[in-house]
gemmi code that builds the backbone of each chain (N, CA, C; Angstrom):
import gemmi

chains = {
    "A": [
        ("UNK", (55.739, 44.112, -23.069), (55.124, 43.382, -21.966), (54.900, 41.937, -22.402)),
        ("UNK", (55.315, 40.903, -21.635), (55.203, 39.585, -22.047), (54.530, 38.979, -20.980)),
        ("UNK", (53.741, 38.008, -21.144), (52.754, 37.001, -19.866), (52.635, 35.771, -20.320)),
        ("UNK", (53.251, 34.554, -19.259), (53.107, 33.318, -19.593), (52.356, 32.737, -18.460)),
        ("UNK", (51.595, 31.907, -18.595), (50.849, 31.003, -17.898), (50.320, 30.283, -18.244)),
        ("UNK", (49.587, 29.181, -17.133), (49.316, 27.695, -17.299), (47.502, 28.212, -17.545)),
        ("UNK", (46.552, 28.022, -18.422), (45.225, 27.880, -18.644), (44.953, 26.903, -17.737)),
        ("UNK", (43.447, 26.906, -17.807), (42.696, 25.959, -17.121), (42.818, 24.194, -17.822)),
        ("UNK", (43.073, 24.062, -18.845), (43.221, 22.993, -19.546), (44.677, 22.271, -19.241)),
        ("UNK", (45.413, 22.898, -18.849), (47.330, 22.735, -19.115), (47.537, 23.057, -20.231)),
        ("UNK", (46.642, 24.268, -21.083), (47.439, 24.920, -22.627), (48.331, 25.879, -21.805)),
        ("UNK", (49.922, 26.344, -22.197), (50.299, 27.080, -21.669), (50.127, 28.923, -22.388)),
        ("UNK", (49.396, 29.305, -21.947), (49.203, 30.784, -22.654), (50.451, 31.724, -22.530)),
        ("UNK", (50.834, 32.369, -23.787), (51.773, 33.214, -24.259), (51.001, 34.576, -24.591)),
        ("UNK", (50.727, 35.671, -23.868), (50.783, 37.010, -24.319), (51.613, 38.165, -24.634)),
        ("UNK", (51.597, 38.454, -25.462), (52.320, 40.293, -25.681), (53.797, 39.983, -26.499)),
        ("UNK", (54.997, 40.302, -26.367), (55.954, 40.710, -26.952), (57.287, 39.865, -26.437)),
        ("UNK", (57.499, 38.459, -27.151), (58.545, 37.426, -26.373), (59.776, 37.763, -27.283)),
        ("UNK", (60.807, 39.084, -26.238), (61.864, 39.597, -26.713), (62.894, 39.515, -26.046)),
        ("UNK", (64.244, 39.404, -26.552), (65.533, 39.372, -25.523), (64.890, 38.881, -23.708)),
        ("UNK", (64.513, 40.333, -23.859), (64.837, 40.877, -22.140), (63.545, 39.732, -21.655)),
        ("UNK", (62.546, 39.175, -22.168), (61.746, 38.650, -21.638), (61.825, 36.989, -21.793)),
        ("UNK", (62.925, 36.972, -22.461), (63.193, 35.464, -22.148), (63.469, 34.646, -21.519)),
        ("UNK", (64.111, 35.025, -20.555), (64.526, 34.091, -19.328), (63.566, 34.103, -18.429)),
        ("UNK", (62.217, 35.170, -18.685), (61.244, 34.715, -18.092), (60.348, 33.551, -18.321)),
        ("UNK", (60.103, 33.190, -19.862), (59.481, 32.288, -20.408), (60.479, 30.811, -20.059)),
        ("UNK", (61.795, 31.395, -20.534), (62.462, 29.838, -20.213), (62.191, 29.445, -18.880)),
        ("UNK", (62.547, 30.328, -17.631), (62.410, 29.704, -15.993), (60.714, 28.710, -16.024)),
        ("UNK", (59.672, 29.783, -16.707), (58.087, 29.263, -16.775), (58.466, 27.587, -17.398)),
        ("UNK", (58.776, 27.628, -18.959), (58.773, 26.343, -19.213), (59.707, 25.507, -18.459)),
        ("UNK", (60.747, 25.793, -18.156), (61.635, 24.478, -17.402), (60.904, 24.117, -16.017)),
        ("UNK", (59.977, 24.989, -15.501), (59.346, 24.727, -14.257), (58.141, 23.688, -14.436)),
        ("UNK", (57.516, 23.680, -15.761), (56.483, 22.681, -15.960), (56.811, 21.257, -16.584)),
        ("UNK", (56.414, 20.084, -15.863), (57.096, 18.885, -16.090), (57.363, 18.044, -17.866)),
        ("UNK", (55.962, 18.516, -18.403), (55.806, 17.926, -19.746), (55.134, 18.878, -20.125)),
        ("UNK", (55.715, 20.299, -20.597), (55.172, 20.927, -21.721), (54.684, 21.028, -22.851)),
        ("UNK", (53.629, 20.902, -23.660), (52.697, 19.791, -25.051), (52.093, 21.443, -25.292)),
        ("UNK", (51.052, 21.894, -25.239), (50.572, 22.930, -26.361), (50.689, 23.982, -25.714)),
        ("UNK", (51.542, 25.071, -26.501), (51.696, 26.200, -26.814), (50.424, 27.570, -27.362)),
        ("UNK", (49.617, 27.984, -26.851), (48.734, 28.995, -27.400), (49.207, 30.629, -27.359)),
        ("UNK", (49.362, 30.440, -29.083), (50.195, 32.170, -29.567), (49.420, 32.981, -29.826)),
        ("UNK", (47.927, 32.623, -29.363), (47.077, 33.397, -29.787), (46.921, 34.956, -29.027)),
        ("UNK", (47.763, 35.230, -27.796), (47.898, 36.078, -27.883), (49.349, 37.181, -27.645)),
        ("UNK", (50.155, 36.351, -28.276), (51.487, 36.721, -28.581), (51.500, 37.022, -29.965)),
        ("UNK", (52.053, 38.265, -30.070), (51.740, 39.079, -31.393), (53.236, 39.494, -32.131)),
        ("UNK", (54.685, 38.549, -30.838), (55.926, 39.084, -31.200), (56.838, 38.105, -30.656)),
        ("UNK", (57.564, 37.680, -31.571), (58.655, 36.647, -31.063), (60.319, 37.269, -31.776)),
        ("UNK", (61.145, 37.212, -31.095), (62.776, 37.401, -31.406), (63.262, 35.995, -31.359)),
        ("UNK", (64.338, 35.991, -31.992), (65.564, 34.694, -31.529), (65.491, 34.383, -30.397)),
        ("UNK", (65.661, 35.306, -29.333), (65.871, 35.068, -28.152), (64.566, 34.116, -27.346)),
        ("UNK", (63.785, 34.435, -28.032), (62.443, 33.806, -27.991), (62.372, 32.265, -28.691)),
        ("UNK", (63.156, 32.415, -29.942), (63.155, 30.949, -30.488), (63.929, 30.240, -30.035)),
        ("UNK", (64.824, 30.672, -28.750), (66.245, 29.943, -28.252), (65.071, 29.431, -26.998)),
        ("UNK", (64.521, 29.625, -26.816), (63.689, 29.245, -25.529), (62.625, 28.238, -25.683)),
        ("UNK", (62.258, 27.981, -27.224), (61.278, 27.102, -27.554), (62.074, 25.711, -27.915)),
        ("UNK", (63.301, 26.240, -28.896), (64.587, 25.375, -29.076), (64.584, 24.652, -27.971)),
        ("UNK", (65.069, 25.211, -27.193), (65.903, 24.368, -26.018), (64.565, 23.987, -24.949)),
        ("UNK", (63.970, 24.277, -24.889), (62.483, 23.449, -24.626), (62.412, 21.725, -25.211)),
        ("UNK", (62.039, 22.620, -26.328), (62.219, 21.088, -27.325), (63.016, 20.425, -27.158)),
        ("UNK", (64.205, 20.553, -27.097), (65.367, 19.552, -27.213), (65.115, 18.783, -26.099)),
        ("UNK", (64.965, 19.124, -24.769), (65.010, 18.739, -23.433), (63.556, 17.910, -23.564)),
        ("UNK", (62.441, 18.162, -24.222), (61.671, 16.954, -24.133), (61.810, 15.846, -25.332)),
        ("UNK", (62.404, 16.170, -26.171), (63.071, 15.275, -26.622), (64.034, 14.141, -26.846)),
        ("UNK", (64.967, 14.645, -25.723), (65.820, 13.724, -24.807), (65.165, 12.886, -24.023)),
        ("UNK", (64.133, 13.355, -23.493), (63.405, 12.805, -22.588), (62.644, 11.517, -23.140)),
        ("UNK", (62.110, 11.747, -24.147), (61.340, 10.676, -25.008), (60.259, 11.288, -25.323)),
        ("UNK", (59.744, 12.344, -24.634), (58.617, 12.896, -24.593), (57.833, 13.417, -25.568)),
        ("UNK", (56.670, 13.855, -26.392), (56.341, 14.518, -27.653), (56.536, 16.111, -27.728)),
        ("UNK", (57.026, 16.181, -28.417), (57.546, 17.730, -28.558), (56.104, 18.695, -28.171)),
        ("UNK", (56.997, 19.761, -28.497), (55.845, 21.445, -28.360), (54.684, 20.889, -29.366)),
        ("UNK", (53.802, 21.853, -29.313), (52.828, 22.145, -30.332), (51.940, 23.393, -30.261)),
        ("UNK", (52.805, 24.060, -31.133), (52.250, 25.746, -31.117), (51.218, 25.766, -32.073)),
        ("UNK", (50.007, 26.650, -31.273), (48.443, 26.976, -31.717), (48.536, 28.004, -32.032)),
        ("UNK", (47.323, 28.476, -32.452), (47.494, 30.042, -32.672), (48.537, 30.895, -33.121)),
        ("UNK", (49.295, 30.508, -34.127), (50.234, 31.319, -34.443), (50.081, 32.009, -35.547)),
        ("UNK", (50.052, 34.366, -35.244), (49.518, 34.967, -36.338), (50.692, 34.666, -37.239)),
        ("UNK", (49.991, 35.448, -38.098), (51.363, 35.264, -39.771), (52.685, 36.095, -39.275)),
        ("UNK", (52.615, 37.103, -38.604), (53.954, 37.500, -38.790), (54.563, 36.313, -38.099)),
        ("UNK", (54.387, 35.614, -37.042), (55.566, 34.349, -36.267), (55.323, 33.903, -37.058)),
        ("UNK", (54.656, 33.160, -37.968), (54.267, 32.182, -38.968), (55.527, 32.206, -39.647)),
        ("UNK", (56.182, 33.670, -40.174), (56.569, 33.677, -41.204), (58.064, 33.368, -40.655)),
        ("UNK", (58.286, 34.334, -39.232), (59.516, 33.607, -38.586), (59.597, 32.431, -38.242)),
        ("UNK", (58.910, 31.297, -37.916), (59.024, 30.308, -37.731), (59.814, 29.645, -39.580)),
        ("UNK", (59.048, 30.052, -40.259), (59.665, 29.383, -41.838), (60.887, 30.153, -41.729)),
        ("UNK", (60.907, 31.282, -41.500), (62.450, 31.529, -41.858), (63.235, 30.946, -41.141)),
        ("UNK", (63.624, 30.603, -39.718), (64.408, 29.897, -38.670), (64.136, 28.562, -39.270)),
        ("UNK", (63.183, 28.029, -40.241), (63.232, 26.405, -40.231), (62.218, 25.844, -38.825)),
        ("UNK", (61.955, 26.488, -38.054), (60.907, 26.062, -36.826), (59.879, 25.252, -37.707)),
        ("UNK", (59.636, 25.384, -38.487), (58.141, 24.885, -39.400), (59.043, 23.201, -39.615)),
        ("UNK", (59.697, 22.614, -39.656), (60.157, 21.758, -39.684), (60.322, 20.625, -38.316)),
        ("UNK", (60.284, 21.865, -37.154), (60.522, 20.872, -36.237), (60.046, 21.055, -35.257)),
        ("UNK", (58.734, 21.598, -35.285), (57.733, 21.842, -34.174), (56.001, 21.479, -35.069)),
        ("UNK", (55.484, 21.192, -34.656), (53.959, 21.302, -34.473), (53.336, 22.568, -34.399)),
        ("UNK", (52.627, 22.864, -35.537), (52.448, 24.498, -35.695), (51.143, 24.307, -36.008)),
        ("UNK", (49.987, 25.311, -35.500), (48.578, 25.679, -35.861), (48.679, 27.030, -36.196)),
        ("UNK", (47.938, 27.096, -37.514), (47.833, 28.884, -37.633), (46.976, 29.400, -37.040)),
        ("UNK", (47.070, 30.742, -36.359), (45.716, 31.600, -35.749), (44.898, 31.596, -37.259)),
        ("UNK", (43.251, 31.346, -36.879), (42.714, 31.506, -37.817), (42.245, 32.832, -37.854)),
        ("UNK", (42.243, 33.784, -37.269), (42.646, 35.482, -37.484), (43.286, 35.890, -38.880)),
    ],
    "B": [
        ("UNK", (41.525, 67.801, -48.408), (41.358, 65.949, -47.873), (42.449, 65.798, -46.928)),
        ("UNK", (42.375, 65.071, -45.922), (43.984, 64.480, -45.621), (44.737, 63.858, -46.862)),
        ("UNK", (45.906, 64.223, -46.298), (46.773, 62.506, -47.568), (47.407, 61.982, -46.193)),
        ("UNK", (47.078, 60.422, -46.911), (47.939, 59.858, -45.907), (49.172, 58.971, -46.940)),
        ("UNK", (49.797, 59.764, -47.606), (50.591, 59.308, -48.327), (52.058, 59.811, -47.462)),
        ("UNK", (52.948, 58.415, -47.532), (54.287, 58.510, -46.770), (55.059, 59.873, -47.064)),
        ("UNK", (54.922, 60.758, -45.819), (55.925, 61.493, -45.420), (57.418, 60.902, -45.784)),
        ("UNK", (57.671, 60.818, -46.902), (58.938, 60.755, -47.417), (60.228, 61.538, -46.621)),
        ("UNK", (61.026, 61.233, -46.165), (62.392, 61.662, -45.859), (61.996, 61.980, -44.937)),
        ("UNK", (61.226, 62.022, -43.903), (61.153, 62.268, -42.686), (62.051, 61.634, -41.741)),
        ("UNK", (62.909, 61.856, -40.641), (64.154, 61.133, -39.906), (63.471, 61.631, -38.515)),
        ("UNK", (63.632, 60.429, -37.631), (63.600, 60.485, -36.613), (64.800, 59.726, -35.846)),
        ("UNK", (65.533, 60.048, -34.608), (66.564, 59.695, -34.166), (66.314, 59.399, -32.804)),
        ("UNK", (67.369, 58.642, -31.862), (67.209, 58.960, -30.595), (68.674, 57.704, -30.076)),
        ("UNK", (69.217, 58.031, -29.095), (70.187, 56.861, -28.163), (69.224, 56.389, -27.214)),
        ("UNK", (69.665, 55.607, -27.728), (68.891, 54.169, -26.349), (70.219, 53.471, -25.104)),
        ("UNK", (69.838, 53.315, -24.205), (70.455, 52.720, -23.175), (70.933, 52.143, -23.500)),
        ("UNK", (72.580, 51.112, -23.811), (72.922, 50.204, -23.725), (71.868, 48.865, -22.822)),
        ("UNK", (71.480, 48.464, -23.012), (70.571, 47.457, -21.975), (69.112, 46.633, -23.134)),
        ("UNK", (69.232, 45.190, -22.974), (68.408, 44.650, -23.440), (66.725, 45.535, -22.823)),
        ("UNK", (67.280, 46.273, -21.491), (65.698, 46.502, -21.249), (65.375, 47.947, -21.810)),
        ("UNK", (65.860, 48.258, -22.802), (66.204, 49.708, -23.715), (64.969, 48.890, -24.822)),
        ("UNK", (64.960, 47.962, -24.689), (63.774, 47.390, -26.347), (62.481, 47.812, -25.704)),
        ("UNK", (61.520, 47.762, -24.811), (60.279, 48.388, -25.157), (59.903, 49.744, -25.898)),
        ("UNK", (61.243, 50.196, -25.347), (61.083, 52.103, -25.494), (61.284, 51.933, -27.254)),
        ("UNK", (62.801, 51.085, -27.610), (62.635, 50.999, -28.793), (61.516, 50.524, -29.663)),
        ("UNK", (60.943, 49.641, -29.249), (59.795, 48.873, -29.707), (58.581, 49.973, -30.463)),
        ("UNK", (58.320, 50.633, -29.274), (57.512, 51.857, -28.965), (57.702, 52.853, -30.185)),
        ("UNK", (59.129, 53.620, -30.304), (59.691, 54.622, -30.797), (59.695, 54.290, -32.249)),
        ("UNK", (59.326, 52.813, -32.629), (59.944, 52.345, -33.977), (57.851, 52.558, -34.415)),
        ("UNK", (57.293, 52.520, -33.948), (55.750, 52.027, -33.500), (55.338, 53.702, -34.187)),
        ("UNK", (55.978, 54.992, -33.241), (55.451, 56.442, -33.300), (55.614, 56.718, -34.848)),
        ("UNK", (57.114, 56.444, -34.936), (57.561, 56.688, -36.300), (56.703, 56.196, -37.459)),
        ("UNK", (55.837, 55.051, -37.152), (55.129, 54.703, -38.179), (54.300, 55.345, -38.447)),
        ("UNK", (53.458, 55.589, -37.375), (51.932, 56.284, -37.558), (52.126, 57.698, -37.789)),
        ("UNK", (53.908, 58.264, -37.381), (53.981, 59.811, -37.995), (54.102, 59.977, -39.258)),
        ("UNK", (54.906, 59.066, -39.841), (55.084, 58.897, -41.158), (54.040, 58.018, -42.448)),
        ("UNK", (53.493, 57.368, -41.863), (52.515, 56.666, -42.245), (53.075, 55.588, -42.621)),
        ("UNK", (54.516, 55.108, -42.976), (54.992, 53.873, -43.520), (53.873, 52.828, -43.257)),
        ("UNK", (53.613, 52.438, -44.309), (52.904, 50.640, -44.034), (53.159, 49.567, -42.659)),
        ("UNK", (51.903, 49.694, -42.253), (52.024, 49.121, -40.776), (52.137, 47.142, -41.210)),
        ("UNK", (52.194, 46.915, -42.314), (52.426, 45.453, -42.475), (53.959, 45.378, -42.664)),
        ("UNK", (54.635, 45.640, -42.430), (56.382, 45.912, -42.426), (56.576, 45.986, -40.672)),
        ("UNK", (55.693, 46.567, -39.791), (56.035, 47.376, -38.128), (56.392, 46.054, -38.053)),
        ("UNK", (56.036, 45.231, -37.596), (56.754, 43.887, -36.909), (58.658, 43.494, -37.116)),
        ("UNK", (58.390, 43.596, -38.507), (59.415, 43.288, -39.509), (60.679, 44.111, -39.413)),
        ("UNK", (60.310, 45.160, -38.999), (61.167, 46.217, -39.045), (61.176, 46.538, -37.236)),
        ("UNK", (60.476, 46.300, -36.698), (60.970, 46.391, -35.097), (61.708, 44.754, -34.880)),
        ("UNK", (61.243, 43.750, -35.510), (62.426, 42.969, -34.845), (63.572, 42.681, -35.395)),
        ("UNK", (64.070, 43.335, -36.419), (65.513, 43.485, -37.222), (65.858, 44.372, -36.287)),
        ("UNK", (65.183, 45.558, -35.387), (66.274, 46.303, -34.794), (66.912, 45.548, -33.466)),
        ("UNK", (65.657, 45.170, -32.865), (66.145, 44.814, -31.658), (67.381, 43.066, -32.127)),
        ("UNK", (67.032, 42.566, -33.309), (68.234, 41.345, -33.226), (69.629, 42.330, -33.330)),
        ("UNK", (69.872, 43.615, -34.089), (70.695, 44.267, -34.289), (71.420, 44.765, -32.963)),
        ("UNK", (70.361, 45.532, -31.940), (70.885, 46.112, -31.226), (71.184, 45.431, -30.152)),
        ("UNK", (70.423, 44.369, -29.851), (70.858, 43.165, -28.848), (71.849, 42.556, -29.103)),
        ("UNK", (72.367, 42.231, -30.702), (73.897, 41.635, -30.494), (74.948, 42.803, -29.944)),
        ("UNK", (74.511, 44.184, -30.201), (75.351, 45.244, -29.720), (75.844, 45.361, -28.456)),
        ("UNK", (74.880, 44.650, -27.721), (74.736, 44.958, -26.586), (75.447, 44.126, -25.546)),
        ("UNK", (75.198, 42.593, -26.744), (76.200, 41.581, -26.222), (77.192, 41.102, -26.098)),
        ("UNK", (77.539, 41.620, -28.085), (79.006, 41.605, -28.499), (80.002, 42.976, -27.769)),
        ("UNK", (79.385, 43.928, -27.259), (80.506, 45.199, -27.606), (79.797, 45.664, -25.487)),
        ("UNK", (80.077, 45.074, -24.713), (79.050, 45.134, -23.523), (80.211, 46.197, -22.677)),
        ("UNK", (81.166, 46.436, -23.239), (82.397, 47.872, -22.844), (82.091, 48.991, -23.747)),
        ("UNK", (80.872, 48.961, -24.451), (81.190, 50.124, -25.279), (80.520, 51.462, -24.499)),
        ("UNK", (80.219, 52.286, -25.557), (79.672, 53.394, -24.297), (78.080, 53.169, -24.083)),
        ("UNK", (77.772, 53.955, -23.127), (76.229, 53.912, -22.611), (75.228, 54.217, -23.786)),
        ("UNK", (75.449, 54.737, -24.725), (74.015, 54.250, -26.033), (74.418, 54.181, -26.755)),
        ("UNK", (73.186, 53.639, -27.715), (73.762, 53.076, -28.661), (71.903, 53.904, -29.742)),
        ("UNK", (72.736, 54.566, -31.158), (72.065, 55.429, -31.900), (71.189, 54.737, -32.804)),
        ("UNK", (70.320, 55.314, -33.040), (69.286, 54.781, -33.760), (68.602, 55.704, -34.797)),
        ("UNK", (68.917, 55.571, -35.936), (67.850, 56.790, -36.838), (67.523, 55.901, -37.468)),
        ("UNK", (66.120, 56.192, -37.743), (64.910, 56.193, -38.586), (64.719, 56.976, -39.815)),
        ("UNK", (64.531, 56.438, -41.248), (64.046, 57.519, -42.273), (62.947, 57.314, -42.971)),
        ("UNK", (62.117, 58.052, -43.155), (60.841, 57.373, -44.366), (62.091, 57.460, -46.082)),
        ("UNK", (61.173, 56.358, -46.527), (61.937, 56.584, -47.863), (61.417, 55.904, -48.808)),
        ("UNK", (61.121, 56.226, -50.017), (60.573, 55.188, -51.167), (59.757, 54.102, -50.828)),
        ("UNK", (58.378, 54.776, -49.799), (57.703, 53.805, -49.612), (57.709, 53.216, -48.351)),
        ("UNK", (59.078, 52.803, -48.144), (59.313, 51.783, -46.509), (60.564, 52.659, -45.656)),
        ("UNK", (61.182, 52.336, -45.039), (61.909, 53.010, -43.738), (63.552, 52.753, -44.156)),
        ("UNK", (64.206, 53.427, -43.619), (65.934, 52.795, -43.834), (66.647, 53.471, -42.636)),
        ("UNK", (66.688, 52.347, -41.917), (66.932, 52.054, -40.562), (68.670, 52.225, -40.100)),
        ("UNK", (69.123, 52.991, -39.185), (70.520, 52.750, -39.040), (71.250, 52.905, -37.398)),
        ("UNK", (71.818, 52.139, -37.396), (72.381, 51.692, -35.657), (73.966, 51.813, -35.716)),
        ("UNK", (73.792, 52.748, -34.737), (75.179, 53.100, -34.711), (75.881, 52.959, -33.113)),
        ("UNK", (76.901, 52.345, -33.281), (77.965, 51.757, -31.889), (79.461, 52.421, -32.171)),
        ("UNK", (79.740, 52.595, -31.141), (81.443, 52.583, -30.918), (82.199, 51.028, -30.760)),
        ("UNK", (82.672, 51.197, -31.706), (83.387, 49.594, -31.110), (84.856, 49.770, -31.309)),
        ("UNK", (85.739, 48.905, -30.815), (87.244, 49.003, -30.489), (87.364, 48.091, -32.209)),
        ("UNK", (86.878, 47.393, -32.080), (87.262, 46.152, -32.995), (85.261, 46.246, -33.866)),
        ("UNK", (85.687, 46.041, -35.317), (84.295, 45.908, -35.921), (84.246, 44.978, -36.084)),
        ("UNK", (82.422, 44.592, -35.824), (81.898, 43.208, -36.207), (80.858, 43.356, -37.277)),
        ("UNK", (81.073, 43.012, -38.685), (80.954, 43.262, -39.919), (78.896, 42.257, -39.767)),
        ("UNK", (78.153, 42.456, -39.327), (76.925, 41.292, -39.411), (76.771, 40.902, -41.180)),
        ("UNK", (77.471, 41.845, -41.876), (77.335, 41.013, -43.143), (77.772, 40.174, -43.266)),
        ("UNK", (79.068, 39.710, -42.739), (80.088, 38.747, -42.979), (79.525, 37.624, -42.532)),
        ("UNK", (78.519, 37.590, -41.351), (78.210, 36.146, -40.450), (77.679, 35.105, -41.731)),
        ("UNK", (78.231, 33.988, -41.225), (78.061, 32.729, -42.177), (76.176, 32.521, -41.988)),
        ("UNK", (75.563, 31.963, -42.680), (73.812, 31.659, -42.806), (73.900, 30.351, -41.906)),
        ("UNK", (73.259, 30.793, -41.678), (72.329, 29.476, -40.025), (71.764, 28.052, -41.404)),
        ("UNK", (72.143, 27.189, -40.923), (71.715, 26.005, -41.565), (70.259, 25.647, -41.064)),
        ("UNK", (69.427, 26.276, -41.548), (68.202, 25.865, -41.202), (66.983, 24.319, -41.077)),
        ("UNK", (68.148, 23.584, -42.076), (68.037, 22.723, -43.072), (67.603, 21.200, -41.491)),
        ("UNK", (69.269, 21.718, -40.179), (69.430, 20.480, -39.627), (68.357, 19.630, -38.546)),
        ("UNK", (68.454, 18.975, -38.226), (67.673, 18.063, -37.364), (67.572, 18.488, -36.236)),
        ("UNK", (67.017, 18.750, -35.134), (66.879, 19.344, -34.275), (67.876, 18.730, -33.448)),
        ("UNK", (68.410, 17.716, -33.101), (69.284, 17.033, -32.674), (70.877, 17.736, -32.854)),
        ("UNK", (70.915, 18.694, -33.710), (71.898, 18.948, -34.723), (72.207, 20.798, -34.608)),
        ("UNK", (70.751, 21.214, -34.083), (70.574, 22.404, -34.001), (71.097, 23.209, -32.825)),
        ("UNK", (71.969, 24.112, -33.286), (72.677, 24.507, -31.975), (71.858, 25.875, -31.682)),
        ("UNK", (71.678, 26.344, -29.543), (70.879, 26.993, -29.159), (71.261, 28.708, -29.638)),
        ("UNK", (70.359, 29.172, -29.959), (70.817, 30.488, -30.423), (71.253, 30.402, -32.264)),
        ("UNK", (72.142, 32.005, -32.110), (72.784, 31.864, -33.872), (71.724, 31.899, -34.643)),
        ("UNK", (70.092, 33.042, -34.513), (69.583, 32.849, -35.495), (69.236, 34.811, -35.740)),
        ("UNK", (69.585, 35.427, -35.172), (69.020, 36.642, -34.706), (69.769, 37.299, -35.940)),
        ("UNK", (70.476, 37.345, -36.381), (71.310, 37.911, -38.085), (70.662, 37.264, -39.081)),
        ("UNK", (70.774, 36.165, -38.883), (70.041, 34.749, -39.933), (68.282, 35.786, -39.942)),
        ("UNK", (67.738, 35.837, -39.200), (66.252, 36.447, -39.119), (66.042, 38.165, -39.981)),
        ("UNK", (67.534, 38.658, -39.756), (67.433, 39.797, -40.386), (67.689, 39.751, -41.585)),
        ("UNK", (68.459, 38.812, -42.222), (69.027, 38.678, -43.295), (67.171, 38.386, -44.371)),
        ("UNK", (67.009, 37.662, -43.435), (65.817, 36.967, -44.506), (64.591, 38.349, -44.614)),
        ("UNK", (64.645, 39.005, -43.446), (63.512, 40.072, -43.419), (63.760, 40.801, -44.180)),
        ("UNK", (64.798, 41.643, -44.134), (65.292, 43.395, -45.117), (65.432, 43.247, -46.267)),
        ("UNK", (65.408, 44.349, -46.870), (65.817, 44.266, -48.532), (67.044, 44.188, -48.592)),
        ("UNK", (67.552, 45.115, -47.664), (69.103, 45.705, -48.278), (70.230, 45.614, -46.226)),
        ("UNK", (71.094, 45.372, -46.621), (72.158, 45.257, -45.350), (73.353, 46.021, -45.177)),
        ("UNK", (73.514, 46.641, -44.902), (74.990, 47.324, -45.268), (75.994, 47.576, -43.592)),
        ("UNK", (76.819, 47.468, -43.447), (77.648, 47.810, -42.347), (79.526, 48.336, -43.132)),
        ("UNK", (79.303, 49.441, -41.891), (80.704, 50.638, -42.425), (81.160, 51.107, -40.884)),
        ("UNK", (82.462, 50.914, -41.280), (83.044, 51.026, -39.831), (84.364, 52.497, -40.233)),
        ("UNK", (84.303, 53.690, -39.164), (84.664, 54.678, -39.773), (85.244, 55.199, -38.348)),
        ("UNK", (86.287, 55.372, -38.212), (86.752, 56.414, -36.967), (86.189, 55.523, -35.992)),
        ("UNK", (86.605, 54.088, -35.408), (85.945, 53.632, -34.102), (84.252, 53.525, -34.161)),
        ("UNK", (83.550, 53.980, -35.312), (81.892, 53.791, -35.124), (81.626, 52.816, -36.438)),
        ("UNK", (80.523, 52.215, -35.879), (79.893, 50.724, -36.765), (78.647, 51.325, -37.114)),
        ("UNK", (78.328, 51.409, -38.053), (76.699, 52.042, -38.527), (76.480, 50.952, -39.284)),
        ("UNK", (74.917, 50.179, -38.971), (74.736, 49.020, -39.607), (73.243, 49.712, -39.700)),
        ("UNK", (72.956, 49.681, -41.266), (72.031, 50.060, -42.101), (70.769, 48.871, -43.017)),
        ("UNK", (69.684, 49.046, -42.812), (68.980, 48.016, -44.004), (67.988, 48.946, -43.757)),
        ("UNK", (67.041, 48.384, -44.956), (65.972, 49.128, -45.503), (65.065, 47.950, -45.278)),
        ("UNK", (63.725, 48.214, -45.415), (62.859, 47.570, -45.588), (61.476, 48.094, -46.333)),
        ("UNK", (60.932, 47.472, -47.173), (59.420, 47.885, -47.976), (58.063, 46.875, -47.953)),
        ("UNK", (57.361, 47.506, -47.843), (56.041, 46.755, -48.367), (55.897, 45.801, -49.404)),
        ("UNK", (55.488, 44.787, -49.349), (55.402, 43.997, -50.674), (56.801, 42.865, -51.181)),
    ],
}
model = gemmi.Model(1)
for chain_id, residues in chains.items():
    chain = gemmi.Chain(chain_id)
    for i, (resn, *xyz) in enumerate(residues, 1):
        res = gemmi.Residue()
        res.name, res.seqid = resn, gemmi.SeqId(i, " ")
        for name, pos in zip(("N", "CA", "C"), xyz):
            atom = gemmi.Atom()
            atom.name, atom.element = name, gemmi.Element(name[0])
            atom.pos, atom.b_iso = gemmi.Position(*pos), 0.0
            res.add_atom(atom)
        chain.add_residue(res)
    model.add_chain(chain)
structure = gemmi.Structure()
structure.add_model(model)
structure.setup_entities()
């Protein structure tokens, strides 16, 4: 089960399990919001490739733009650790969940 | 007393749908196996998303093959040794895939191409054997 939405702040909240099949849900969410800026993983507990192809290409597109990239909050150790392995830790803005 | 010491060699099996929407059930099934066996729940993540990068390229690369695609589970020395099995016309070796340059500039970074690259870095061990038309792609994984 995966859930994306806009918080009361414009943090965009990420819950549950961002896999294959639930990606093109997250991508339609982010390409629909104009300047996407912080990411809260605090309660996303699961990310795939298919999931990092969606933050990727996020990024890139506000980057073209001129715009300041993502900046993911809350992120537990297991994404933590996928983010270092993909190299994400290099080219995103990362907060660890303090959990 | 109870022991909750790993049920060693315990196998659990099952075919899953051809279909990316076949991963919750897998998700789930990889989840039972833990708590039957007791394997170390600091590996469950680790070891449910090596299957689904596995079985999702299956699904993508081989999308004529037949309607499931096999899955056994084993306790073993501690951690699990995982194996996915497809029919394919033609084998696609995931050992062979070249390593994702992690290194490049985002500018540089092409979308996708990391879902092997992710397994490679997770498992201990990788193995793929192609025998009579079937691909069984095998890794292990442990605690620590």
């Amino acid at each position: 089960m995966f859930e994306i939405e806009m918080g009361d702040d414009g943090v965009i909240i990420l819950a549950g399990r961002l896999d294959t099949a639930e990606s093109p849900k997250a991508q339609a969410f982010l390409d629909s919001v104009p300047e996407p800026r912080v990411l809260d993983f605090s309660r996303l507990n699961y990310i795939s490739s298919a999931g990092l192809a969606v933050l990727l290409k996020t990024q890139k597109h506000l980057m073209q733009k001129g715009n300041a990239g993502l900046k993911l909050v809350g992120v537990n150790r297991h994404i933590a650790d996928i983010f270092r392995f993909s190299g994400f830790d290099r080219i995103f803005e990362i907060e660890a969940s303090n959990a | 007393m109870a022991s909750h010491d790993q049920q060693a060699g315990i196998t659990q099996a099952h075919s899953f749908r051809r279909s990316v929407q076949s991963l919750p059930a897998i998700a789930e099934f990889v989840s039972r196996f833990f708590d039957r066996t007791h394997v170390h729940g600091s590996i469950l993540s680790a070891v449910q998303l090596s299957v689904e990068e596995l079985f999702s390229n299956m699904v993508k690369y081989n999308p004529d093959g037949p309607e499931s695609i096999f899955l056994r589970l084993t306790a073993a020395n501690g951690g699990v040794r995982v194996a996915l099995t497809d029919h394919e016309k033609e084998p696609f070796d995931v050992t062979r895939v070249s390593a994702a340059d992690t290194s490049l500039p985002i500018e540089a970074r092409p979308i996708g191409k990391l879902g092997i690259h992710l397994v490679r870095e997770i498992v201990d061990t990788l193995e793929f054997e192609h025998d009579d038309g079937r691909s069984t792609i095998t890794f292990t994984k442990h605690p620590g």
